[in-house]
Every structure is written in structure tokens, then in C-alpha cells.
N, C-alpha and C positions, 0 to 999 in steps of 0.2 A: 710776261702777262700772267698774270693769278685768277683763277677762277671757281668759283666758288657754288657747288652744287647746295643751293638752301633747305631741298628737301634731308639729302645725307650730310650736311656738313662737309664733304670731301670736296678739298683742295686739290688743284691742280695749278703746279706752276711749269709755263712751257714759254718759249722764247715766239715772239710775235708771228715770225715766217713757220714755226711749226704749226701754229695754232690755223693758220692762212690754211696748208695744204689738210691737215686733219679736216676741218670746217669744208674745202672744197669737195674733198674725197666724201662725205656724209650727206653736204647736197644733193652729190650726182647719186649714190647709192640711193637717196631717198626717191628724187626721181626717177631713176631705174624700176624699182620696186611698184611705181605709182603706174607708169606706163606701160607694166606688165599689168598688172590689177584690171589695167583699162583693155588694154587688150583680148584678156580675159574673158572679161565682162559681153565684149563685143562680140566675140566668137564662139559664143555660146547661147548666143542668140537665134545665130543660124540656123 
């Protein structure tokens, strides 16, 4: 799989099952970070 960042030019070529776990491990981190945010937000309310 080749992927191609259009703001930097920068290529990445990585085999379809890397790309699968990299892509899972980024979702869950982003979610991680979002339900911290939110939690955050909520307990700082009190």
C-alpha cells in the first residue's frame, strides 16, 4: 500500500496488515485523548 501525504509530498509504502494495525492503534489513541478532553471538561464543572 503507498500513501501519499499531498500537503508534504512524503511517501509511505507499507504492506496492507501494517497499515490495518498502525490506522487501529491512531483511532483508539485519538479516542483515548477525546474521552480524556471530555472528562475533563465534566469535572471541572463541579
Amino acid at each position: 500500500m503507498i500513501l501519499r501525504n499531498k500537503l508534504t509530498k512524503e511517501v509511505l509504502e507499507i504492506p496492507y496488515s501494517e497499515f490495518r494495525k498502525k490506522f487501529a492503534k491512531e483511532i483508539q489513541d485519538a479516542f483515548e485523548s477525546y474521552r480524556k478532553t471530555q472528562l475533563n471538561k465534566y469535572s471541572s464543572i463541579k
